[in-house]
MIKOLPA-484119 format. One record per residue (C-alpha): chain; x, y, z; residue in one letter. Coordinates in nm, 4 decimals, decimal comma. Example, Ala and Ser with C-alpha at 12.3 -4.5 7.8 and 13.67 -1.06 7.14 Angstrom:
BEGIN
ATOM  kette        xx        yy        zz  rest
ATOM      A    1,2300   -0,4500    0,7800     A
ATOM      A    1,3670   -0,1060    0,7140     S
//
This chain:
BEGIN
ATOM  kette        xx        yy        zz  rest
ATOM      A    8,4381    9,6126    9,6655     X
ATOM      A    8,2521    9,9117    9,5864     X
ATOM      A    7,9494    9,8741    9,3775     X
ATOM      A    7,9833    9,9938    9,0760     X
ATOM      A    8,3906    9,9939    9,0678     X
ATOM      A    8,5620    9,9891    8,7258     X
ATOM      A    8,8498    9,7004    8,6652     X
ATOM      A    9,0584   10,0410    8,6736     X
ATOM      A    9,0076   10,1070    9,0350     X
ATOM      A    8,9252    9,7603    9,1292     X
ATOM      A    9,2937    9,6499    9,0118     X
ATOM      A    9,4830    9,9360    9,1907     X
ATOM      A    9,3097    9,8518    9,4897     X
ATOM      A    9,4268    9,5072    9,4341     X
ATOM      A    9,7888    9,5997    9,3761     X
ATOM      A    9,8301    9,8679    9,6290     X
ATOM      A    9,7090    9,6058    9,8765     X
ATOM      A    9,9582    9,3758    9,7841     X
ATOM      A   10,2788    9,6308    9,7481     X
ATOM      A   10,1427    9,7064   10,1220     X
ATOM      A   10,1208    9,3800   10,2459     X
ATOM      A   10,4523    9,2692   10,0841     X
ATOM      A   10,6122    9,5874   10,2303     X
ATOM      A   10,4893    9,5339   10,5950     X
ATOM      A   10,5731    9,1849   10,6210     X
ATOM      A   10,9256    9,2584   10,4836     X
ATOM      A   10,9630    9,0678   10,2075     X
ATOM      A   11,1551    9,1632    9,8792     X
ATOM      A   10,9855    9,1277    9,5206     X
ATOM      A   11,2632    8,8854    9,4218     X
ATOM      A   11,1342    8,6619    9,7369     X
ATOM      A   10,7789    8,6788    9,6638     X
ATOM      A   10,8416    8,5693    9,3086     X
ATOM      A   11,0853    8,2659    9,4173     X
ATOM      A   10,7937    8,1834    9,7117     X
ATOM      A   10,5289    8,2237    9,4225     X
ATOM      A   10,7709    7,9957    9,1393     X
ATOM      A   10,7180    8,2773    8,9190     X
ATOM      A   10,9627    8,5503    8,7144     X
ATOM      A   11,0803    8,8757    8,8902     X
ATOM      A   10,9291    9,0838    8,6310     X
ATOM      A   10,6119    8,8953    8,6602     X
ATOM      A   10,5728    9,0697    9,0367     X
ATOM      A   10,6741    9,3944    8,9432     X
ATOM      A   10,4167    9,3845    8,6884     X
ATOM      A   10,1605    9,3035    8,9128     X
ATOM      A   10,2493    9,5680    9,1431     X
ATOM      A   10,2726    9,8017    8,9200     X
ATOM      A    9,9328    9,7545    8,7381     X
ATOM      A   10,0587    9,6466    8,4055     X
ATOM      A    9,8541    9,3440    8,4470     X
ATOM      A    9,6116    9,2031    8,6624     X
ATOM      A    9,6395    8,8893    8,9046     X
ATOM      A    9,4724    8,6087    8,9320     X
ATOM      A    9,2183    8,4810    9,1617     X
ATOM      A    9,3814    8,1521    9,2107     X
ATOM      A    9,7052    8,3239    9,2089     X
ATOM      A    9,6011    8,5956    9,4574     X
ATOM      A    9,4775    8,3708    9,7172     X
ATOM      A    9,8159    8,1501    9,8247     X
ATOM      A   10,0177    8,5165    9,7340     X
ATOM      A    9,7871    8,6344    9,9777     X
ATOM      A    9,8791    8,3251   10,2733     X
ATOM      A   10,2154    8,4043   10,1415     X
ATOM      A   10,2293    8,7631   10,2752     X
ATOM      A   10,0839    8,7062   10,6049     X
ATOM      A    9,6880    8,8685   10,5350     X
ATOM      A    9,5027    8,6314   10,7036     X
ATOM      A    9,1716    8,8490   10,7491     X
ATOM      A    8,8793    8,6708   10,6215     X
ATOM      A    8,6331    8,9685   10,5047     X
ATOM      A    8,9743    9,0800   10,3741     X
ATOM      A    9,1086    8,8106   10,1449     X
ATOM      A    8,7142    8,8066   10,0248     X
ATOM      A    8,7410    9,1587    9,8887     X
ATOM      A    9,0819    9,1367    9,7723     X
ATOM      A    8,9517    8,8161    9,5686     X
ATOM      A    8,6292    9,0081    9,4152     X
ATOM      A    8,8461    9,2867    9,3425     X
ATOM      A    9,0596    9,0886    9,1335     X
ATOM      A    8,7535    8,9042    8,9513     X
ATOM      A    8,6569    9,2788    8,8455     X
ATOM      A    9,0172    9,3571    8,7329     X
ATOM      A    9,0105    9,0619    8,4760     X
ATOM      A    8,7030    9,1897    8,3629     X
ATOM      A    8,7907    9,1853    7,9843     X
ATOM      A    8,6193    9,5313    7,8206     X
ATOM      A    8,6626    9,6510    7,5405     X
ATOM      A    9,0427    9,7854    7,4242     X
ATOM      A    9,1037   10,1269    7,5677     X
ATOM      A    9,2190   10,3518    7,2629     X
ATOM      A    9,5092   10,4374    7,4518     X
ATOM      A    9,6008   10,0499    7,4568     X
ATOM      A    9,6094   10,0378    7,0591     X
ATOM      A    9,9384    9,9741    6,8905     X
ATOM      A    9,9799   10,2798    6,7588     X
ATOM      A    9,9014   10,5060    7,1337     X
ATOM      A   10,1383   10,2083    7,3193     X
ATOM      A   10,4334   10,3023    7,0521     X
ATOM      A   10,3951   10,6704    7,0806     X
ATOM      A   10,2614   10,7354    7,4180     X
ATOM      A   10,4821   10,6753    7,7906     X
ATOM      A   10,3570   10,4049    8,0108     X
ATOM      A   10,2884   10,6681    8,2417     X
ATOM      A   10,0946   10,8669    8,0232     X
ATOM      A    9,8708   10,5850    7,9228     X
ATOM      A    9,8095   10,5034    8,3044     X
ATOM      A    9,7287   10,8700    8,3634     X
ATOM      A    9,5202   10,8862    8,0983     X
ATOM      A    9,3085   10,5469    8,2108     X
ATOM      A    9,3140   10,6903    8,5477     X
ATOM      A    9,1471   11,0499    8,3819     X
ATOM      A    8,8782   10,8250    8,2384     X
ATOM      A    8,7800   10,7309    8,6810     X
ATOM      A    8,8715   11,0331    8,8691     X
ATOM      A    8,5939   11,1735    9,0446     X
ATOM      A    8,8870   11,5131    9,1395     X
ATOM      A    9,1734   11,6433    8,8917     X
ATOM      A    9,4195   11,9041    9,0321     X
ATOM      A    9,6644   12,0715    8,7760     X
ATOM      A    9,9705   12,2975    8,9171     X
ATOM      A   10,1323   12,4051    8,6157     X
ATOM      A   10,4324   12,6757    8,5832     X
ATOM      A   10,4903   12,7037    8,2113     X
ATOM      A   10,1627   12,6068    8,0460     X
ATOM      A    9,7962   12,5075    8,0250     X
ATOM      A    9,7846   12,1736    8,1563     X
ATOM      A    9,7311   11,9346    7,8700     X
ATOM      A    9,3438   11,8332    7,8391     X
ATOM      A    9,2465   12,1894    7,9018     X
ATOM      A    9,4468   12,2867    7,5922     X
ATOM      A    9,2562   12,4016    7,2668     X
ATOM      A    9,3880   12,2404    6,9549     X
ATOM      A    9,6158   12,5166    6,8219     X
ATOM      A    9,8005   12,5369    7,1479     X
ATOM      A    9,8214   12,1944    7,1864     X
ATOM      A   10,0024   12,2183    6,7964     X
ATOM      A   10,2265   12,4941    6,8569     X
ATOM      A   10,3567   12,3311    7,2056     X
ATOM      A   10,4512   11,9881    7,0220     X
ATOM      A   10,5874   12,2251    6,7636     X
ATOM      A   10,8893   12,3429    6,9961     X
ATOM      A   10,9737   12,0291    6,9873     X
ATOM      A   10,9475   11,9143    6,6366     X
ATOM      A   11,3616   11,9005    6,5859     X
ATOM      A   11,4047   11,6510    6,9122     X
ATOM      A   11,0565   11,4217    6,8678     X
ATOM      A   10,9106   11,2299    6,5446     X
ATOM      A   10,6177   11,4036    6,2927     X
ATOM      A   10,4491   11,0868    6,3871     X
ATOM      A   10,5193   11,0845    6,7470     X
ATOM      A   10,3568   11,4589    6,7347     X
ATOM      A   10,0291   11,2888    6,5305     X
ATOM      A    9,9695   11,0543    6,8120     X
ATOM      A   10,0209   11,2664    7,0895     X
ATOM      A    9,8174   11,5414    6,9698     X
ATOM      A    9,4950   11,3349    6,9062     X
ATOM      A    9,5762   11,1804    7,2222     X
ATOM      A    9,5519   11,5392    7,3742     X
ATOM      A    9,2106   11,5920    7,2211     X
ATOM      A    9,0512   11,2557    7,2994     X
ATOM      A    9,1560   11,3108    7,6681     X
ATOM      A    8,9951   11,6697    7,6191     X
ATOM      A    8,6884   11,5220    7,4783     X
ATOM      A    8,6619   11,2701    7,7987     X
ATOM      A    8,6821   11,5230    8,0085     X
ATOM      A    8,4447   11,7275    7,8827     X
ATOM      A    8,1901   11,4774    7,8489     X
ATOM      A    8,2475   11,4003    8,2540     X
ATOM      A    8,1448   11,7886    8,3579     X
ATOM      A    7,8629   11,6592    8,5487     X
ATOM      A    8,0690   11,4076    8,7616     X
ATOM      A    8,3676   11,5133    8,7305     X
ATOM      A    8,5860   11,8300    8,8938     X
ATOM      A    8,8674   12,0159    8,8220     X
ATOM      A    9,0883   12,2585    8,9157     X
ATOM      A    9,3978   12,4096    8,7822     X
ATOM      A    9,6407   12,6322    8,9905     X
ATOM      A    9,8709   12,8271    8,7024     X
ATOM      A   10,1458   13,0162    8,7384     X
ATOM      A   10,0940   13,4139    8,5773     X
ATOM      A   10,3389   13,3256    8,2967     X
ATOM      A   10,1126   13,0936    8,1816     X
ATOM      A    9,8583   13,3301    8,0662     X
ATOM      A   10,1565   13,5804    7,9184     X
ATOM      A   10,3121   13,3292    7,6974     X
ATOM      A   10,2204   13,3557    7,3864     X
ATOM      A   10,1916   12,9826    7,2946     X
ATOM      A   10,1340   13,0443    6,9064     X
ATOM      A   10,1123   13,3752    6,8984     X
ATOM      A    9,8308   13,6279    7,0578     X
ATOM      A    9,5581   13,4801    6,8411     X
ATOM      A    9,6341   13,1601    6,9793     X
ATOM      A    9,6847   13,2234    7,3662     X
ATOM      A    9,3519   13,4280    7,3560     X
ATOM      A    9,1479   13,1179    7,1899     X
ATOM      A    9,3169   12,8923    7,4767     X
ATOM      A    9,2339   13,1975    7,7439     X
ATOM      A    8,8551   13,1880    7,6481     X
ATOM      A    8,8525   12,8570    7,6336     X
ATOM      A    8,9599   12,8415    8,0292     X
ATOM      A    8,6872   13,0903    8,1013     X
ATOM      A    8,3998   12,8337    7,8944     X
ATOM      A    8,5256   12,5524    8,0939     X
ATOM      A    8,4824   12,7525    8,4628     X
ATOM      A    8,0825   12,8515    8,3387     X
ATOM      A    8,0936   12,4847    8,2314     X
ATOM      A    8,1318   12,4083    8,6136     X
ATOM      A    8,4160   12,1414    8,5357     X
ATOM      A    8,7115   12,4073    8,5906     X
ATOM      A    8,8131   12,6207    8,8867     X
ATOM      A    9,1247   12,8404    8,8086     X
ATOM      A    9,3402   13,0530    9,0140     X
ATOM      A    9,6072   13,1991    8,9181     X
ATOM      A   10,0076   13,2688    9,1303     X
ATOM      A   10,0789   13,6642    9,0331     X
ATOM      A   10,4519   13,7502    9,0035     X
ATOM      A   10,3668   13,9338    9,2949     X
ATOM      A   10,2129   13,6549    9,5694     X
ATOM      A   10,3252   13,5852    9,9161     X
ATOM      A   10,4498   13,2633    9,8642     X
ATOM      A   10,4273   12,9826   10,1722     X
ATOM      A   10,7363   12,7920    9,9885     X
ATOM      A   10,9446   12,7810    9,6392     X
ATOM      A   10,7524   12,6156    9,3511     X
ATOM      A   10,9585   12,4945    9,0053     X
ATOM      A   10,7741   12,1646    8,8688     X
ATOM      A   10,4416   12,1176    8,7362     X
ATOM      A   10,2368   11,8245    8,8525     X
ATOM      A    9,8910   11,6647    8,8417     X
ATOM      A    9,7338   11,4821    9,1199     X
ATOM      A    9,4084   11,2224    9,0760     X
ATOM      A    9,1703   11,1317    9,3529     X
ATOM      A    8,9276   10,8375    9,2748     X
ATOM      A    8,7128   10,8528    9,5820     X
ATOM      A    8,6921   11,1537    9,8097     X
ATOM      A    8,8966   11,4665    9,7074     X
ATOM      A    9,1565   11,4951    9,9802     X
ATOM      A    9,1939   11,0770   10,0472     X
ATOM      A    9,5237   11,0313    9,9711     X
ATOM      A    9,5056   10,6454    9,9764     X
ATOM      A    9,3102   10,7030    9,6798     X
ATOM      A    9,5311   10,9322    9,4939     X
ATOM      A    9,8081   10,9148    9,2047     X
ATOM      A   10,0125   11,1844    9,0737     X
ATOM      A   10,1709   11,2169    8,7391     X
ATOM      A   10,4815   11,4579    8,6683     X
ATOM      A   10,7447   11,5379    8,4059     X
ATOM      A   11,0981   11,6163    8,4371     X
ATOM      A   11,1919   11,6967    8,1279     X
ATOM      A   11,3673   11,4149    8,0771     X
ATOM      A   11,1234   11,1394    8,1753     X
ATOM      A   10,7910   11,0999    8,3626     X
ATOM      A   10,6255   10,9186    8,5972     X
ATOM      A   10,3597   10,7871    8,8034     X
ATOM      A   10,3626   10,8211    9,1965     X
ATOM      A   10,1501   10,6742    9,4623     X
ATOM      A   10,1391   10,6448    9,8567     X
ATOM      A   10,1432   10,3472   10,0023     X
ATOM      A   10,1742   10,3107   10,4122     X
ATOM      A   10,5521   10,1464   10,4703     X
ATOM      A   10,5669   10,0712   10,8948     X
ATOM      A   10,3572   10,1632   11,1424     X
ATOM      A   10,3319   10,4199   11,3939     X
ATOM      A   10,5995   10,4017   11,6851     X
ATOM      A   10,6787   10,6156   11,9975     X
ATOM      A   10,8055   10,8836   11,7055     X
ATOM      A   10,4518   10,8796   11,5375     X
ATOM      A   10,3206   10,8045   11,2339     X
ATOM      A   10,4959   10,6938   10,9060     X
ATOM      A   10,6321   11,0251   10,7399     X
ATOM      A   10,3594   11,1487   10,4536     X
ATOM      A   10,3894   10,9491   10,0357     X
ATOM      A   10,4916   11,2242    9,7948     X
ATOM      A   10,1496   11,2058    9,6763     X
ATOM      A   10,0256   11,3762   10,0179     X
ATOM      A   10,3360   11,6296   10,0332     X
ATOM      A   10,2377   11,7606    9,6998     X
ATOM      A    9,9121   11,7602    9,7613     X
ATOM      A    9,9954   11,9765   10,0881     X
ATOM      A   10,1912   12,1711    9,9172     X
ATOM      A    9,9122   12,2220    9,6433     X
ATOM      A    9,6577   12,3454    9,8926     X
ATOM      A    9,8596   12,6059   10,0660     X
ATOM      A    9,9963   12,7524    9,6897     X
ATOM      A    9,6315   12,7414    9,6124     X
ATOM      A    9,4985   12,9343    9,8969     X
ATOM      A    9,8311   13,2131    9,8265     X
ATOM      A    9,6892   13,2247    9,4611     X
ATOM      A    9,3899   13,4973    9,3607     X
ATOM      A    9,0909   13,3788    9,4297     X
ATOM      A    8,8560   13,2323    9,1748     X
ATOM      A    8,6940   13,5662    9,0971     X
ATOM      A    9,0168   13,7823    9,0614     X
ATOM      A    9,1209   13,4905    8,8685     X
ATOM      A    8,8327   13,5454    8,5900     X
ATOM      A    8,8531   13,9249    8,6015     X
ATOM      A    9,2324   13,8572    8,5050     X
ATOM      A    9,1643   13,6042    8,2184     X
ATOM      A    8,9439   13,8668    8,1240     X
ATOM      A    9,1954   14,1723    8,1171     X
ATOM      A    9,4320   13,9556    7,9343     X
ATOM      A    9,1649   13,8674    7,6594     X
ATOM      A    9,0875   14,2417    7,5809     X
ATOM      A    9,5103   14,2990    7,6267     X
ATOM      A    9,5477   14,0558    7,3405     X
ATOM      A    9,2533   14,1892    7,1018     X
//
């Protein structure tokens, strides 16, 4: 275990472990919870970080599934002692955030508060924490007829207090956000509002949390690009294995992860998570997008365009 590691990381690392471990030895969920005498749902919980294990129960899960490395099981076991660590409730974990807010949302959002590297790809709007209030409003507003006024209430301050986090990370924390040209042309709210949410990008960039580029109508595209998604590092930007992405659908939303299934064979290595595709696929948008500066001077343009 990592000095320092929050009961955040420490508990993914935990449950990623064991989702591998289950995986490579070939075991079902449904036969590690009739191994382990406990309920289906009580595995899939565990494996997907709705709650943490115990040490006592990690250790004969551990026999169980076949990881017999000593300096192994050790971490795995500290690891989980850090997970339990009871802190403070998250605001996100209050009763009124846990009734308005997706269960992937609220794992994004305690996986914002660790990230050391957000990436944003977004074709129809500013990605969420980067959104001034009045944006923020008028987006929920489009969908006032389909989603409850309360619903809106929560999700909104949600928005800001994930803004506010952010913010308060610029030292240790980095961003970037790779936008489609639409995104600065629609006018969310109106032009008084897009140009508050424009200037707003360009205060983050001298910030030095933000780097922005943007896709012209016009770019040289390396592939076709229709979805919006963020991506998460909590170690090293680029280390996949430390990744998760969140996307939307439109009709749901989710949380994805890579975990290594098999090993390599006389065909090579296991085929890349989604996580690493996307991420791929980020880098080689990002590098067909303006660069940073031409990015700036075009923020810029479309500030004066909208008075």
């Amino acid at each position: 275990m990592a000095e320092g590691d929050s009961p955040t990381v420490a508990r993914r690392r935990v449950r990623m472990a064991l989702r591998e471990a289950r995986e490579a030895a070939g075991f079902t969920q449904a036969e590690v919870a009739e191994e382990m005498e406990w309920s289906l749902s009580k595995v899939i919980r565990i494996e997907n970080g709705d709650v943490s294990i115990a040490p006592n129960d990690l250790k004969p899960l551990l026999a169980y599934l076949q990881v017999r490395d000593r300096a192994r099981i050790a971490t795995l076991v500290e690891d989980a002692k850090v997970a339990r660590t009871r802190q403070r409730q998250a605001w996100y974990q209050t009763t009124e955030y846990r009734e308005h807010l997706t269960d992937p949302l609220r794992k994004l959002i305690e996986f914002e508060a660790e990230a050391t590297f957000i990436h944003y790809y977004s074709v129809f709007h500013v990605p969420g924490p980067l959104q001034v209030l009045p944006y923020s409003t008028a987006l929920m507003e489009t969908w006032s007829e389909e989603v409850e006024p309360e619903q809106i209430k929560f999700r909104l301050a949600a928005r800001k207090l994930r803004r506010d986090g952010m913010i308060a990370r610029a030292g240790s924390l980095r961003v970037t956000a790779l936008l489609d040209e639409s995104v600065f042309r629609r006018p969310v709210g109106g032009s008084a509002v897009l140009k508050s949410q424009l200037e707003e990008l360009l205060r983050l960039s001298e910030l030095g949390l933000l780097r922005v580029r943007v896709i012209r109508f016009d770019a040289d595209l390396p592939m076709s690009y229709n979805a919006g998604f963020d991506i998460l590092f909590l170690g090293a930007d680029g280390d996949v294995s430390s990744a998760v992405m969140y996307r939307e659908t439109g009709v749901t939303d989710e949380i994805l992860e890579d975990v290594a299934i098999g090993k390599a064979n006389a065909t090579g290595p296991p085929p890349p998570g989604p996580v690493a595709r996307h991420y791929d696929r980020y880098q080689k948008l990002w590098n067909a997008a303006d660069s940073e500066d031409d990015t700036i001077a075009f923020i810029e343009r479309r500030i004066r365009d909208l008075g």
